[in-house]
PAZAPA-4460 file (N, C-alpha, C; in steps of 0.05 Angstrom, whole numbers, plus 32768, in hexadecimal, padded with zeros to 4 digits):
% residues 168
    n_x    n_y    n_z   ca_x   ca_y   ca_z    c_x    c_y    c_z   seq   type   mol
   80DD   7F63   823F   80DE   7F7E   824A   80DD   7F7D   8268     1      X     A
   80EF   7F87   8276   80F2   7F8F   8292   80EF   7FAB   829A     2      X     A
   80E3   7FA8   82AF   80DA   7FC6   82B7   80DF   7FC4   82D7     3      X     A
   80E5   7FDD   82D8   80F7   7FE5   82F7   80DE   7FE9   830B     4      X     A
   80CC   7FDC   831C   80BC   7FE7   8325   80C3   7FF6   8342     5      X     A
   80E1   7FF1   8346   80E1   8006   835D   80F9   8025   8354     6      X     A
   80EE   8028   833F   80F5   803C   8336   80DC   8051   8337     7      X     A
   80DE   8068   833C   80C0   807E   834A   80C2   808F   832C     8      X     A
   80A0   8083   8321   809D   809A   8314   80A6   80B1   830C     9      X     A
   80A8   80C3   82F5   80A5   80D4   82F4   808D   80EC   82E4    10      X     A
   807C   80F4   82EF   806C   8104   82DB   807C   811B   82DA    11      X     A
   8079   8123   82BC   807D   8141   82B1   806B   814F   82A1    12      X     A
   8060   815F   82A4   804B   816A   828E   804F   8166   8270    13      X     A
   806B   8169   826A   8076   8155   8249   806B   813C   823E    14      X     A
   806F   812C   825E   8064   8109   8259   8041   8116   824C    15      X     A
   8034   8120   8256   8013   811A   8257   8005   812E   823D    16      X     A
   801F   813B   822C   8021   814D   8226   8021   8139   8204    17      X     A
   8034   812A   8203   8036   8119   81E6   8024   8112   81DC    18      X     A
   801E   8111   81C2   8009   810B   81AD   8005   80EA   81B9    19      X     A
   801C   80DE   81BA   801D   80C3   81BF   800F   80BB   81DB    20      X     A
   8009   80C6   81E9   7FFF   80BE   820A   7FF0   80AE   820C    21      X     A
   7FF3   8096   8219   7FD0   8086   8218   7FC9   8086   8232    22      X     A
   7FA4   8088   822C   7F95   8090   8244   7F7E   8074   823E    23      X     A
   7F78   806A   8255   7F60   8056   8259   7F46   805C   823E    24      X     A
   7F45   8051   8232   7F21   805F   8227   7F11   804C   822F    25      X     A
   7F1A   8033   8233   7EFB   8025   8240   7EFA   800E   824A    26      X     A
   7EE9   8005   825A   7EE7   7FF0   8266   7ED2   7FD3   8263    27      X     A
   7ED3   7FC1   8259   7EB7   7FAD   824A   7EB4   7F9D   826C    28      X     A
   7E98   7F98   826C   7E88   7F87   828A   7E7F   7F78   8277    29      X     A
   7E7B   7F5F   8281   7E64   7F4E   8274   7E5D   7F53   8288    30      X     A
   7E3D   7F4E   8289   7E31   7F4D   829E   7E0C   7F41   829B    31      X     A
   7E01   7F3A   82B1   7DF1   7F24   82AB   7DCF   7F34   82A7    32      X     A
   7DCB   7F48   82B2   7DB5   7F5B   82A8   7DC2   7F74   829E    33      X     A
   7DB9   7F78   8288   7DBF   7F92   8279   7DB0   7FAB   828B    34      X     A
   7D98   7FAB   828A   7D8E   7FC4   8293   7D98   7FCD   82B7    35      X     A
   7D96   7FB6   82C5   7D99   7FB9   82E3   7DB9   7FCC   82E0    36      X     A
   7DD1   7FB5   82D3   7DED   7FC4   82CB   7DED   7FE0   82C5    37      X     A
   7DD9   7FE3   82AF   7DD4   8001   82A4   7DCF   8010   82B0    38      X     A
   7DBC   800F   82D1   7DAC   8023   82DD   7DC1   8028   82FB    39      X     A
   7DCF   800C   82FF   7DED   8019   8311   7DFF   8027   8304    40      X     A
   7E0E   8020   82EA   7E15   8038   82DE   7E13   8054   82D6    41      X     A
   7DF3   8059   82D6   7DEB   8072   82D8   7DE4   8084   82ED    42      X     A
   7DDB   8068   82FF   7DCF   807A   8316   7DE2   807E   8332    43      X     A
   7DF2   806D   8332   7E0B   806B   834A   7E2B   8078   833C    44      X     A
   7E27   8071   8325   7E41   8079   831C   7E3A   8091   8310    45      X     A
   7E29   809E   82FE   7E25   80B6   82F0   7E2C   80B4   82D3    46      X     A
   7E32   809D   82C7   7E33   8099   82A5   7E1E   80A5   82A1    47      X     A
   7E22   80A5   8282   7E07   80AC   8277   7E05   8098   8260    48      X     A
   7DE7   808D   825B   7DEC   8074   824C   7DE5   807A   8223    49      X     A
   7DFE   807A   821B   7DFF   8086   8203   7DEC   8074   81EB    50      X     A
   7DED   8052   81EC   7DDC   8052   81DD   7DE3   8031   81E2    51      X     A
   7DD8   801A   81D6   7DDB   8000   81CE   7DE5   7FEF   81BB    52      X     A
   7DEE   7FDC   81BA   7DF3   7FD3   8199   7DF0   7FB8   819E    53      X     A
   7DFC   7FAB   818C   7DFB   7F85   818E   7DDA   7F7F   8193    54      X     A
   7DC8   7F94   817E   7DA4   7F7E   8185   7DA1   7F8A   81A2    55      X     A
   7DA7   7F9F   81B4   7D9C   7FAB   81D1   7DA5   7F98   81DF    56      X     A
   7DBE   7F83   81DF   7DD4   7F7A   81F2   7DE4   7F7A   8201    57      X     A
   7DF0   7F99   81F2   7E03   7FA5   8200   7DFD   7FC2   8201    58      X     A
   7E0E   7FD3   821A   7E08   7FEA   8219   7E1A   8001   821C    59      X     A
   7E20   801A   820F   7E34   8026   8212   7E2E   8044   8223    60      X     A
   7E4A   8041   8236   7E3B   8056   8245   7E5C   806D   8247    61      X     A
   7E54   8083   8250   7E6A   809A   8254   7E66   80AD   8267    62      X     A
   7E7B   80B9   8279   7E71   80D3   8283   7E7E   80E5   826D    63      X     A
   7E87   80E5   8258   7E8C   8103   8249   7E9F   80FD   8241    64      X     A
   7EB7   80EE   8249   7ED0   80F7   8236   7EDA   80EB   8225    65      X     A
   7EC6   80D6   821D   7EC4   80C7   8201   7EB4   80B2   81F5    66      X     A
   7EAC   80A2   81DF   7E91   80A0   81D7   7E8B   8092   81E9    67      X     A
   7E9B   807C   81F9   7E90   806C   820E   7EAA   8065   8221    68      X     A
   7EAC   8061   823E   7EBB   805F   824B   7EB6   8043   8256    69      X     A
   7E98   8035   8255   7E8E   801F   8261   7E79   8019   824C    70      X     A
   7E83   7FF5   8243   7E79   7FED   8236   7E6E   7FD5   8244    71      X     A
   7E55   7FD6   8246   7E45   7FB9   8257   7E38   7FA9   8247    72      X     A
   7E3C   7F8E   8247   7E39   7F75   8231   7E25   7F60   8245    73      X     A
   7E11   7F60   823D   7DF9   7F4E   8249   7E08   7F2C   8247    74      X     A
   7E0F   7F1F   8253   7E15   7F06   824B   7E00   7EF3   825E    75      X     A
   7DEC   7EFC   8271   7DDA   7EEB   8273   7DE5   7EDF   828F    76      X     A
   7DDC   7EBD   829C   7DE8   7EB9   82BA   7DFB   7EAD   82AF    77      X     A
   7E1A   7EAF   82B9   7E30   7EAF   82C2   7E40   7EAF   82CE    78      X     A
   7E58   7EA3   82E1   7E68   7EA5   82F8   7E71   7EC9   82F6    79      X     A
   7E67   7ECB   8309   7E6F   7EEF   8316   7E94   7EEB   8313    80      X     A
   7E95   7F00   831A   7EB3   7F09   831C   7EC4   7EF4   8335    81      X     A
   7ED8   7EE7   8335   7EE4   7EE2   834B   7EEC   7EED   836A    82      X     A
   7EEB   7EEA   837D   7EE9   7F03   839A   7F00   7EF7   83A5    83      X     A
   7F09   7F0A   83B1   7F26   7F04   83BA   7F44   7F0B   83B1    84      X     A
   7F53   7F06   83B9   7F70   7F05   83A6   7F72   7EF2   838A    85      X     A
   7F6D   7EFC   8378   7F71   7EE7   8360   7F7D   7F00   8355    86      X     A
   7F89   7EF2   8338   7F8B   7F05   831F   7F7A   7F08   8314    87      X     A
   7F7E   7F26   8306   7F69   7F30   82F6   7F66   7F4C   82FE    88      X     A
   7F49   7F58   82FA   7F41   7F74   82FE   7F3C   7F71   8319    89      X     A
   7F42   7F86   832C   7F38   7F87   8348   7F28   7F9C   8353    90      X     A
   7F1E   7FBD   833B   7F0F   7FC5   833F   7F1A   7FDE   832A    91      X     A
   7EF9   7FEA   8321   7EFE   7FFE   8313   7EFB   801E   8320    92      X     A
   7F02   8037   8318   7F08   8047   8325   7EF8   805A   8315    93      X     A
   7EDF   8071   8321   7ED5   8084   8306   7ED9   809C   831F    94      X     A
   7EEB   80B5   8313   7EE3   80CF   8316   7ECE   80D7   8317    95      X     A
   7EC0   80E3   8332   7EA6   80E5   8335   7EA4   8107   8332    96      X     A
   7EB5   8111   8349   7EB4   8134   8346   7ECF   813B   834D    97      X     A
   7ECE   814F   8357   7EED   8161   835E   7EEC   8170   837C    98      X     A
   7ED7   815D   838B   7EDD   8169   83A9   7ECC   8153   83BB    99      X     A
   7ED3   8154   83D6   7ECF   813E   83E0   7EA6   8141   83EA   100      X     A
   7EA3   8161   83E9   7E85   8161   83EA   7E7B   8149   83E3   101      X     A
   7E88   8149   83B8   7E79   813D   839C   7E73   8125   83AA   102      X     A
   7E8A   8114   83B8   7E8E   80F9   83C1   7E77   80F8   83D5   103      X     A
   7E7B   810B   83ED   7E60   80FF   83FD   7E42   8107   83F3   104      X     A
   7E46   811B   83E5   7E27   8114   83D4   7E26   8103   83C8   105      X     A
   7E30   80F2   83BA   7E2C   80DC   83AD   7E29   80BD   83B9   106      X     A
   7E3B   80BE   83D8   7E39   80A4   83EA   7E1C   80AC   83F6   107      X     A
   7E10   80CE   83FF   7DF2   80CA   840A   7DE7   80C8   83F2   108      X     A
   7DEA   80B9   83D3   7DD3   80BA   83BF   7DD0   80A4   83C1   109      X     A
   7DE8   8090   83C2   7DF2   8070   83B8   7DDF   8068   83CE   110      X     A
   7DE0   8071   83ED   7DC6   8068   83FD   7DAD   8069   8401   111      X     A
   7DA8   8080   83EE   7D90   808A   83EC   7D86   8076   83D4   112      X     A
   7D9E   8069   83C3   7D93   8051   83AB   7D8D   8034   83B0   113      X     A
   7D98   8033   83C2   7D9C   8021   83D1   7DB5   8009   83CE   114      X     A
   7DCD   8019   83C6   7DE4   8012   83BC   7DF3   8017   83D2   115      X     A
   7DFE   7FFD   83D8   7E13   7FF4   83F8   7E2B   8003   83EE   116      X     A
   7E38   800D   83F7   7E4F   8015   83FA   7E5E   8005   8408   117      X     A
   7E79   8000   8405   7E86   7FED   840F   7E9A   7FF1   8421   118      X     A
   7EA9   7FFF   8410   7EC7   8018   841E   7EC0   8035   841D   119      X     A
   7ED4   803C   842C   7ECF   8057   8423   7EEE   805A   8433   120      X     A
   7F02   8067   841F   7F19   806C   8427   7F2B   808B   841B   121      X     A
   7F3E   8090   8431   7F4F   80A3   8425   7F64   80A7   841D   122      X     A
   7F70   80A0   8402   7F89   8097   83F2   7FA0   80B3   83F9   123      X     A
   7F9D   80CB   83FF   7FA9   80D9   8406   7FAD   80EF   83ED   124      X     A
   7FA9   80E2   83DF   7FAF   80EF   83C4   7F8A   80F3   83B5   125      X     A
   7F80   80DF   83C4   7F5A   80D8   83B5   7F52   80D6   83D3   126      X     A
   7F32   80DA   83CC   7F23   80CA   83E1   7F10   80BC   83CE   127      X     A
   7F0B   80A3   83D3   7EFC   8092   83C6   7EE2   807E   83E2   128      X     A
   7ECD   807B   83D0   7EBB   8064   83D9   7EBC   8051   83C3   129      X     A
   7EB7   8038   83CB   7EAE   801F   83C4   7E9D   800D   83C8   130      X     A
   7E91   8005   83A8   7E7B   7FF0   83AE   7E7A   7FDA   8397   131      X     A
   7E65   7FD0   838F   7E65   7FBE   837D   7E55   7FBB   8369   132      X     A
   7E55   7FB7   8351   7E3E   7FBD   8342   7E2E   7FA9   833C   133      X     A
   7E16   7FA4   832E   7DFE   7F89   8337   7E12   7F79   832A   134      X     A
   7E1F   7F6A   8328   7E3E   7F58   8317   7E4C   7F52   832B   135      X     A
   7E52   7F59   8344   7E66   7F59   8354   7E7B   7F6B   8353   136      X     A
   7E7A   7F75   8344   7E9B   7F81   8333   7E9B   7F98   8349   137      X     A
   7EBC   7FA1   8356   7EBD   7FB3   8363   7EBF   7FD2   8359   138      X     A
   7EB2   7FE3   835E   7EB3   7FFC   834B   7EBD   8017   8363   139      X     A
   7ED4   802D   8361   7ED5   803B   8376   7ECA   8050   8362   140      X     A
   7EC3   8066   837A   7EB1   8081   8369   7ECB   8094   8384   141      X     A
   7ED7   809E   836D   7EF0   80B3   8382   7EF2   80D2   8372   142      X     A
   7EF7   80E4   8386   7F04   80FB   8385   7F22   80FF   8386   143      X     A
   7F30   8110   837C   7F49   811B   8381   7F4D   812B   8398   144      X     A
   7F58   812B   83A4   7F63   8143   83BD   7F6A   815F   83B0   145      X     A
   7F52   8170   83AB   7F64   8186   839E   7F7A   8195   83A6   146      X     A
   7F81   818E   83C3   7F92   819F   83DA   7FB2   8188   83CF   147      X     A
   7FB0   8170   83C0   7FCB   8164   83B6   7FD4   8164   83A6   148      X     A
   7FEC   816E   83A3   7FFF   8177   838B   800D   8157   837F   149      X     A
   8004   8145   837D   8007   812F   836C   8021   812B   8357   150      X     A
   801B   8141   8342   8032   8140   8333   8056   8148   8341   151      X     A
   8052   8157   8356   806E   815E   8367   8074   8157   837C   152      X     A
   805B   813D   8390   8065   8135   839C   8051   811E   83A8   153      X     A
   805D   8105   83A3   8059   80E4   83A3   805B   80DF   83B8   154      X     A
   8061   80EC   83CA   8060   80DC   83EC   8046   80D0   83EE   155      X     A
   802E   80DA   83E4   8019   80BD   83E7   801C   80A1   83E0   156      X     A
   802F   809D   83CF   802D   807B   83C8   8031   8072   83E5   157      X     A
   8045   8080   83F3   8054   8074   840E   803E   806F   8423   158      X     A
   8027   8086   8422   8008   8086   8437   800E   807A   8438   159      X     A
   7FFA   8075   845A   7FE3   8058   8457   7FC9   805D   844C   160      X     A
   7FB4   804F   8445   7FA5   805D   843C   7F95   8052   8455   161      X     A
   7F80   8074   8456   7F6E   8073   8475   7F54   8070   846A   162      X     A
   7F47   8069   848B   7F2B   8069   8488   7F22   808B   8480   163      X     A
   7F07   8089   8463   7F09   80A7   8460   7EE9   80A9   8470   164      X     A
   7EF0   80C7   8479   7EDA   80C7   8493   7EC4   80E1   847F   165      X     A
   7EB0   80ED   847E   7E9F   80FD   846E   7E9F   8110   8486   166      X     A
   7EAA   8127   8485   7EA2   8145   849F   7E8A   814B   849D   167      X     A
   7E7D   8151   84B0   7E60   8156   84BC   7E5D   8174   84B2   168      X     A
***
């Protein structure tokens, strides 16, 4: 199977519209403390932690839109994630709110947790921050631009993406 990648999208409300659509439902971490994992997931990201299984090994967590969106697997000490250009995952992405307030209340919480923030950028289409969770693993916590019409017009792929600045 070959696929055209410089062929541009198209969304239509039809596409998202089919019984058939597939949407992300979840993501598995191993990771080397369960509870520390569990309390950046809740407390930087806003999951909510639905329950345990595997003997209190693993843990399943969601913000709402299905039984679990993040599934965290205790595997104990282990080589962290790779840093740099490699293959593989390079960072996960969670809808935090729907305005850029939500975002800087949440970058003055992440400091008030004492959770580094790393980036903080403006996709043109999102504004997102970035950090890492006790694993290494890169996690962004982003908003949508409600002022961007997305579905009718893609001139953001072309951005650059900027430094995003928080208004006083």
């Amino acid at each position: 199977v070959q696929a055209d990648c410089n062929k541009p999208f198209t969304w239509s409300p039809s596409r998202s519209r089919r019984g058939d659509m597939t949407n992300l439902g979840h993501v598995v971490f191993y990771v080397r403390d369960l509870e520390r994992s569990v309390r950046f997931y809740t407390d930087a990201v806003g999951l909510g932690l639905r329950g345990t299984i595997f003997n209190g090994r693993a843990a399943l967590l969601s913000g709402g839109t299905t039984h679990h969106e993040l599934l965290l697997v205790q595997v104990g000490e282990a080589a962290g994630p790779m840093q740099g250009k490699r293959i593989g995952l390079y960072h996960v992405g969670w809808k935090i709110g729907n305005s850029i307030d939500a975002l800087q209340a949440l970058y003055t919480r992440l400091g008030e947790l004492g959770y580094p923030v790393e980036g903080l950028s403006d996709h043109t289409v999102s504004q997102s921050l970035y950090l890492r969770d006790p694993d290494g693993n890169e996690v962004e916590l982003y908003v949508d631009n409600p002022d961007y019409d997305w579905r009718n017009d893609d001139s953001w792929m072309a951005a650059p993406v900027r430094p995003l600045k928080f208004g006083h």
